[in-house]
C-alpha positions as CSV (number, residue, x, y, z in Angstrom):
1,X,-64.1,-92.1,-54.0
2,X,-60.8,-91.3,-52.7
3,X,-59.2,-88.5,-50.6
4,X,-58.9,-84.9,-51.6
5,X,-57.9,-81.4,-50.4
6,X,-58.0,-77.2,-52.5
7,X,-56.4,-74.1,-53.6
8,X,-55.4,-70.2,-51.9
9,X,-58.6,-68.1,-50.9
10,X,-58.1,-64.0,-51.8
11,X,-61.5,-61.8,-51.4
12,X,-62.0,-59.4,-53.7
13,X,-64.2,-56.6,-55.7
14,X,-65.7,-57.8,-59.2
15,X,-67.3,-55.3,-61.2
16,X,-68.7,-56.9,-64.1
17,X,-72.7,-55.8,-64.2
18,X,-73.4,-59.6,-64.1
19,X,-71.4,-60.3,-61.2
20,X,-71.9,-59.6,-57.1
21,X,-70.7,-56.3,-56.2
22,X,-68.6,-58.4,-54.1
23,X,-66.8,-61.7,-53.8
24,X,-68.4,-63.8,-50.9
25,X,-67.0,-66.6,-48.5
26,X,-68.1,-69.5,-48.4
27,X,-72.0,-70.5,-47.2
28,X,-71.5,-73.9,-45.1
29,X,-75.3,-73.0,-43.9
30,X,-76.7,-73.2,-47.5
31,X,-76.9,-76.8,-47.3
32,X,-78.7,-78.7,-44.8
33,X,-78.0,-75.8,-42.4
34,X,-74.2,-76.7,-42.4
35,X,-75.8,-79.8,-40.4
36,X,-75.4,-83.5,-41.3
37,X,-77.4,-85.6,-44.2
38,X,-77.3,-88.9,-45.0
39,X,-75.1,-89.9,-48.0
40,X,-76.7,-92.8,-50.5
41,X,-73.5,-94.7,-51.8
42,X,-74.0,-96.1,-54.6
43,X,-77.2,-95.3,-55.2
44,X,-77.5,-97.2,-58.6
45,X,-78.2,-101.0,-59.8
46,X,-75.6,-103.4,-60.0
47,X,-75.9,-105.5,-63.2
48,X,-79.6,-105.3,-62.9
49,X,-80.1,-106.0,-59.0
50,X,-81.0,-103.7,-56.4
51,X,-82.8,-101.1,-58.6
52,X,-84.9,-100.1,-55.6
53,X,-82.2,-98.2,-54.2
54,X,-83.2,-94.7,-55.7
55,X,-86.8,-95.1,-53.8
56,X,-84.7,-96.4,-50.2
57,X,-82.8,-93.4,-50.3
58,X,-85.7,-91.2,-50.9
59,X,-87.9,-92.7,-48.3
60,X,-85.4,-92.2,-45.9
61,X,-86.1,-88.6,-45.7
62,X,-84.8,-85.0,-47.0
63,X,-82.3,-83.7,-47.7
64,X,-80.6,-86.5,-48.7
65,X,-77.6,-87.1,-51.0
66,X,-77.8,-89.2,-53.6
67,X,-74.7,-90.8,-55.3
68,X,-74.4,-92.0,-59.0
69,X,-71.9,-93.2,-60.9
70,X,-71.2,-92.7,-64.7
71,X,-70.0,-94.0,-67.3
72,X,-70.4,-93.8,-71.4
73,X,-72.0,-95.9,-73.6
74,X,-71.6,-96.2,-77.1
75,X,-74.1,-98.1,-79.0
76,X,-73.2,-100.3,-82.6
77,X,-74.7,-97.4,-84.8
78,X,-72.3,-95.2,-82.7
79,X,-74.4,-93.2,-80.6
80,X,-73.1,-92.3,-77.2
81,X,-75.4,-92.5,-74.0
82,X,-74.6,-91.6,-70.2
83,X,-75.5,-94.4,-68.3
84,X,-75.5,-95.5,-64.0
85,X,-73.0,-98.0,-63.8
86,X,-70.2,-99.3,-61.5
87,X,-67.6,-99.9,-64.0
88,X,-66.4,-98.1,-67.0
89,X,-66.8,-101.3,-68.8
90,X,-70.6,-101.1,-70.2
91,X,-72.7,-103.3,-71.8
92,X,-75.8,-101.0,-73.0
93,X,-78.4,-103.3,-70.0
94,X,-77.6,-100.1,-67.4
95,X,-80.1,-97.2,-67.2
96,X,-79.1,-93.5,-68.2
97,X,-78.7,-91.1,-65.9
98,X,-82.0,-88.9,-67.0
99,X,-84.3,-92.5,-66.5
100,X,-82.5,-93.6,-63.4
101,X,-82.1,-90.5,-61.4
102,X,-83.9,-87.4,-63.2
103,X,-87.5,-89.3,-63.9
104,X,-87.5,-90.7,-60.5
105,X,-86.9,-87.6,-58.5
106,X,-89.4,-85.8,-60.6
107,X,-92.0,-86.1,-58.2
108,X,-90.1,-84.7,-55.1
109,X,-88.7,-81.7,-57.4
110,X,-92.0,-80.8,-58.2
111,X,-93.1,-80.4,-54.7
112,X,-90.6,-79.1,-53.6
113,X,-91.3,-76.3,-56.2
114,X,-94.7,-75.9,-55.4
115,X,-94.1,-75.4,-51.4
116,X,-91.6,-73.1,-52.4
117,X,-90.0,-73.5,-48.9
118,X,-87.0,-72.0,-49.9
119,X,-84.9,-72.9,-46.6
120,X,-85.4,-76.2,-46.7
121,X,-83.7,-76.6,-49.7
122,X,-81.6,-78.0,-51.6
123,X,-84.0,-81.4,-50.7
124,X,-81.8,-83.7,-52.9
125,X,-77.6,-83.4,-53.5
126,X,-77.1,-85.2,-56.7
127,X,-73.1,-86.5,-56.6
128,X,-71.4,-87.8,-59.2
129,X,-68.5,-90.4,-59.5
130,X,-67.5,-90.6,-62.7
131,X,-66.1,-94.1,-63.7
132,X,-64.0,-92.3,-66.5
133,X,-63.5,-88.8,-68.3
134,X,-63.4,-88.9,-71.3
135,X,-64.4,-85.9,-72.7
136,X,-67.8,-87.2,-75.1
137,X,-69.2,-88.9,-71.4
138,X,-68.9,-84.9,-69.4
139,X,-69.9,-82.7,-72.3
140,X,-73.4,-85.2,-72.2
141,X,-73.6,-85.1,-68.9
142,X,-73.6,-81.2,-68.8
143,X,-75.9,-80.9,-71.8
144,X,-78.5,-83.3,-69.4
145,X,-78.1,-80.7,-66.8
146,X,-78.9,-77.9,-68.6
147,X,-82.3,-79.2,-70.1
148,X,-82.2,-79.6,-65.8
149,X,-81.2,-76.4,-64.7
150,X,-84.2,-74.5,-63.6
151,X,-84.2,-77.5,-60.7
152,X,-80.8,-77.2,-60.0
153,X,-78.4,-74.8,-57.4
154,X,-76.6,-72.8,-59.9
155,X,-73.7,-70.2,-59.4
156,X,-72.3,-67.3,-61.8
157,X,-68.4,-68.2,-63.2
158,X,-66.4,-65.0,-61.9
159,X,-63.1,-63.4,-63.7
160,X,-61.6,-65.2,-61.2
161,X,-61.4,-68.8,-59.5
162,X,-60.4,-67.6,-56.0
163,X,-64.1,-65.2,-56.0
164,X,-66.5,-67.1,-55.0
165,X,-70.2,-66.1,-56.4
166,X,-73.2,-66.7,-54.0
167,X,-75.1,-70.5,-54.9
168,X,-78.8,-69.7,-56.0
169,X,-80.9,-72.0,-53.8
170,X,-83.2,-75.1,-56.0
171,X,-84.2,-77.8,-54.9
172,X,-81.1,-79.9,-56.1
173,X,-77.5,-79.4,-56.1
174,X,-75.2,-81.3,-57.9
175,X,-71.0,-81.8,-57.0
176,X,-68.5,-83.8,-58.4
177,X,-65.4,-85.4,-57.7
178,X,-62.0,-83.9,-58.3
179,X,-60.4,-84.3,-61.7
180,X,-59.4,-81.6,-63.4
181,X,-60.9,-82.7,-66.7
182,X,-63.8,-82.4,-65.4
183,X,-63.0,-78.7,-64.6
184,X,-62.2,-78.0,-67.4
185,X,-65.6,-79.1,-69.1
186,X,-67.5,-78.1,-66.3
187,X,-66.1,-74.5,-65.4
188,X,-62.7,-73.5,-67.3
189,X,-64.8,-73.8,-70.8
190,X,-67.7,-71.4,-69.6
191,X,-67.1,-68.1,-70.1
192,X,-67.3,-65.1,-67.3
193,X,-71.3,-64.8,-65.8
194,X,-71.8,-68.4,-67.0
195,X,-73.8,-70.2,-64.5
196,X,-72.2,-73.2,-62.6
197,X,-74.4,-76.2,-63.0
198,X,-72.4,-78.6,-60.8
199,X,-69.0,-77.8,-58.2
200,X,-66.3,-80.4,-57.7
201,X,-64.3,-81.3,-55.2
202,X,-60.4,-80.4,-52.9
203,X,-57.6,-81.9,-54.8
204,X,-56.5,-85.2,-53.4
205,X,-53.5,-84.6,-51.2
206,X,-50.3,-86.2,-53.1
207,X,-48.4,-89.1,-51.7
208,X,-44.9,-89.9,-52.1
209,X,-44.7,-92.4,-55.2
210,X,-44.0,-96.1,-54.4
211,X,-44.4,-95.7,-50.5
212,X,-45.6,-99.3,-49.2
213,X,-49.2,-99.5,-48.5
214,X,-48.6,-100.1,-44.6
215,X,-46.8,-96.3,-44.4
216,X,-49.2,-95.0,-46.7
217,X,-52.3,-96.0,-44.0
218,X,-50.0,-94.6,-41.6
219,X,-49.1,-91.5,-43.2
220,X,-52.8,-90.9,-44.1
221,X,-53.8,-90.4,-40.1
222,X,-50.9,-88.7,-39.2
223,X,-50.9,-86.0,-41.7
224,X,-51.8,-82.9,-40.1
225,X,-55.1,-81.4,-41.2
226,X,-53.5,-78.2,-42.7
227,X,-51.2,-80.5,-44.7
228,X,-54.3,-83.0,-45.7
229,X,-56.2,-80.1,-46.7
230,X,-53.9,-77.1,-47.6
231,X,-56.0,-75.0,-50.2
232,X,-58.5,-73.0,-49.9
233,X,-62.3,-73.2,-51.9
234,X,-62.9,-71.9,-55.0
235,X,-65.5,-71.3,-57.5
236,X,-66.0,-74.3,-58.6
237,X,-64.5,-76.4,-56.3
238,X,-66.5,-76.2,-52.7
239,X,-66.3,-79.7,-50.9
240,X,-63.7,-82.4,-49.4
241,X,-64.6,-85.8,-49.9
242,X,-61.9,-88.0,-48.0
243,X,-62.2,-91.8,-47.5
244,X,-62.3,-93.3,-43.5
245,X,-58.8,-94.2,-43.6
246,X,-57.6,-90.5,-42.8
247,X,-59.8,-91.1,-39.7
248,X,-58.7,-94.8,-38.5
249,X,-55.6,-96.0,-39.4
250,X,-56.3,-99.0,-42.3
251,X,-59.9,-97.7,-42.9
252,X,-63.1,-99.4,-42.1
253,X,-61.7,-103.2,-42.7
254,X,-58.8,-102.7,-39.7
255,X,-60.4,-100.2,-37.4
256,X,-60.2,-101.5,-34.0
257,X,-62.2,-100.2,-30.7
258,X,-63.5,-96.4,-31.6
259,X,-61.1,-94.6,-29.4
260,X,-61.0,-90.8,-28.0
261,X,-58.0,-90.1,-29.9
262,X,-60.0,-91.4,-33.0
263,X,-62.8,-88.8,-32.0
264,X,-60.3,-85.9,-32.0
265,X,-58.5,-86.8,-35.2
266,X,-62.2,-86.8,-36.6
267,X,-62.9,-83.6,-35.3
268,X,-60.2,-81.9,-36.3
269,X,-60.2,-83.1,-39.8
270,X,-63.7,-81.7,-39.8
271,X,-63.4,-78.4,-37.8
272,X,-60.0,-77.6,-40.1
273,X,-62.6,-78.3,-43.5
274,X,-65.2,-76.4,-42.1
275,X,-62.6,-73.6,-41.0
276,X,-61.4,-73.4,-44.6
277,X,-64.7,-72.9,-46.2
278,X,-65.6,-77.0,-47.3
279,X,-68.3,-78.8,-46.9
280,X,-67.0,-82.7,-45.9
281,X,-67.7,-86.2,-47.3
282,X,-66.5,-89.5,-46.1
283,X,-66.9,-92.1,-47.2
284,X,-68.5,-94.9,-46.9
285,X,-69.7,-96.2,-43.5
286,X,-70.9,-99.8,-43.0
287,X,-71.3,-102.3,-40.6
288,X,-73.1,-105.5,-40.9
289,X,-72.7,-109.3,-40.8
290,X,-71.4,-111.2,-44.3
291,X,-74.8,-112.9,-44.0
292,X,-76.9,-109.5,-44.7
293,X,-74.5,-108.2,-47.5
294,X,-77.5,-106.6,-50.2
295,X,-74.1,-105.8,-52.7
296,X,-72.7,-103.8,-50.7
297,X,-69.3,-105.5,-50.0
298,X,-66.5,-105.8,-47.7
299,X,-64.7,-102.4,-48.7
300,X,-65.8,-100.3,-46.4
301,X,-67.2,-102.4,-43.7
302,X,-66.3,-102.5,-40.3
303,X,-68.0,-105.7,-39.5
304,X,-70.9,-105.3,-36.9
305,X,-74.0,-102.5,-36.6
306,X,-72.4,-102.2,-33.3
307,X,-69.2,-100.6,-34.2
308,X,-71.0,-98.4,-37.5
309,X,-73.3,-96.9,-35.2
310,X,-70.4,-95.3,-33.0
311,X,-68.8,-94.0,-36.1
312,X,-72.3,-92.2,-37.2
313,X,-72.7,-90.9,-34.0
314,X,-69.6,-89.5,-33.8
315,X,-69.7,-88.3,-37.3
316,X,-73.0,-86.4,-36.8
317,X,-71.6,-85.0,-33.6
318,X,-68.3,-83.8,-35.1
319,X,-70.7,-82.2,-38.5
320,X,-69.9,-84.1,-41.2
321,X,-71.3,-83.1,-43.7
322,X,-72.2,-85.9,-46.1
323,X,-71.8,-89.4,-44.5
324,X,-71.9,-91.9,-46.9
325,X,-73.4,-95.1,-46.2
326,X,-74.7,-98.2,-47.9
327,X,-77.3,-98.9,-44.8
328,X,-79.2,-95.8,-46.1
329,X,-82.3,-96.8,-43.2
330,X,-80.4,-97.8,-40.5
331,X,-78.7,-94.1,-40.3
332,X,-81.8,-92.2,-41.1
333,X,-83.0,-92.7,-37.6
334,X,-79.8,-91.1,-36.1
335,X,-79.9,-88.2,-38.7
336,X,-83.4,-87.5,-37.6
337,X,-83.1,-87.5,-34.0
338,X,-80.0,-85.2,-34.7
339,X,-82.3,-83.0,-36.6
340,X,-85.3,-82.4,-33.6
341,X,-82.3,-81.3,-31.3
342,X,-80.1,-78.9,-33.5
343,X,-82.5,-77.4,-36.1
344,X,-85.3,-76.0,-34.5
345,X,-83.6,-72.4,-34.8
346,X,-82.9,-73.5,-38.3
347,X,-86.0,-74.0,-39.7
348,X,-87.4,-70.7,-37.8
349,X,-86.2,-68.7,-40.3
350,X,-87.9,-67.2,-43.3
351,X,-88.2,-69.1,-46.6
352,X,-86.5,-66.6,-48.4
């Protein structure tokens, strides 16, 4: 949940029989048709409330991200379990990953399987936030993905990080955040022609140490794009997920009047991502009145549907990628109408 940015981008020739003849650039249209989609932040319970909000995000419509955060539980006889929760701090009440998310999007992966329409997917992104990383918590987490993995959008591990292998469409694709232990569990312990079950994030761009919090707001909209984002994709690591406040200055709880300078900075941020080869995140989009908080909270809100809805529509206009949101039906709408105008060329072409 926090800013990032990724690493120096060299084509080249890979001959290993299991391999592509050749390494590819990166394929913004294999999700969504590089268009937008609705991002479900924090799509879990918290402490037993709002465990409906799996099913809201997937009656809101497809594809649709879905975001779940992790954490490990060890029981008293010592067994470990991955579990949906908002804090590292478990108590054994919060439901694992494979009850929570897997049994509940059963339904929609099945059908999705059976229409075989093979351009329309991936239907669901399944993103993780882990709450920690220790290393117990991502080696379960990949074991749950392989007894997954005929659902999921896998890629072949090439000799080399900067060659990027072509991601075989499923029906769900699952990304992660940026640490690099999780790197190393998820990609530097495979070997060569391993497949890629999950692909992480752009590092977060380093600040100076100690720099007060007012010039670190500052700094944060007045970096330039190419120094926000300075790396390009690799293997493993295909996305930018960057908080609001590289946008406004102060993030959602100070943003003022959504200015044209405000559009431009959002624009460029995204064109410069999608330049580079990343799909884009921010994160997380609110507006609403104390009064209709559902446990959302005042983070990320900038305090009226009024002032959210100019942010999604400029963020669907600038092509965002993943705009994350806690009013998952309030930005459906928006996505939708979005989606009659720009896809109709899109979805012309042949499931293949």
């Amino acid at each position: 949940m926090r800013p990032k940015a990724h690493s120096v981008f060299t084509l080249l020739l890979f001959g290993l029989s299991v391999l592509p003849a050749h390494a590819q650039s990166p394929d913004l249209d294999f999700l969504n048709h590089n268009q937008p989609l609705l991002d479900a932040h924090n799509c879990y319970p918290y402490e037993g409330h709002w465990n409906d909000r799996i099913q809201r995000a997937l009656a809101s419509g497809y594809p649709v991200s879905i975001e779940q955060d992790l954490a490990w539980y060890v029981d008293p006889a010592g067994k470990g379990r991955v579990v949906v929760s908002h804090t590292p701090h478990t108590t054994g009440n919060e439901p694992t990953l494979e009850d929570y998310f897997f049994k509940q999007v059963r339904p929609v992966v099945e059908k999705a399987i059976g229409e075989n329409k093979r351009s329309q997917w991936p239907v669901i992104v399944l993103h993780f936030d882990f709450k920690d990383n220790q290393t117990p918590l991502l080696q379960a987490v990949w074991q749950i993905l392989g007894e997954h993995q005929d659902w999921l959008s896998t890629a072949v591990k090439t000799n080399d990080t900067a060659t990027l292998s072509p991601i075989d469409k499923k029906p769900i694709l699952v990304v992660t955040e940026e640490s690099d232990e999780q790197q190393k569990v998820f990609y530097d312990d495979l070997p060569v022609g391993a497949r890629l079950r999950l692909f992480g994030s752009a590092h977060e761009h380093a600040t100076p140490k100690d720099m007060p919090i007012e010039q670190l707001m500052h700094l944060a909209v007045t970096v330039k794009p190419e120094e926000l984002l300075s790396e390009p994709p690799t293997n493993y690591r295909r996305w930018w997920n960057s908080s609001w406040y590289t946008v406004e200055e102060g993030g959602e709880p100070r943003a003022g009047d959504w200015t044209p300078a405000d559009n431009m900075r959002l624009h460029a941020l995204v064109d410069h991502a999608h330049k580079m080869g990343y799909w884009v995140r921010f994160y997380a989009l609110d507006g609403f009145a104390p009064a209709d908080d559902q446990g959302w909270g005042s983070a990320y809100n900038f305090g009226s549907r009024e002032a959210v809805v100019l942010r999604w529509k400029a963020a669907i206009a600038a092509g965002v990628n993943f705009i994350a949101t806690n009013q998952y039906e309030a930005l459906a709408p928006y996505l939708k109408q979005e989606a009659k105008e720009l896809r109709p060329a899109a979805s012309a072409k042949s499931d293949k």
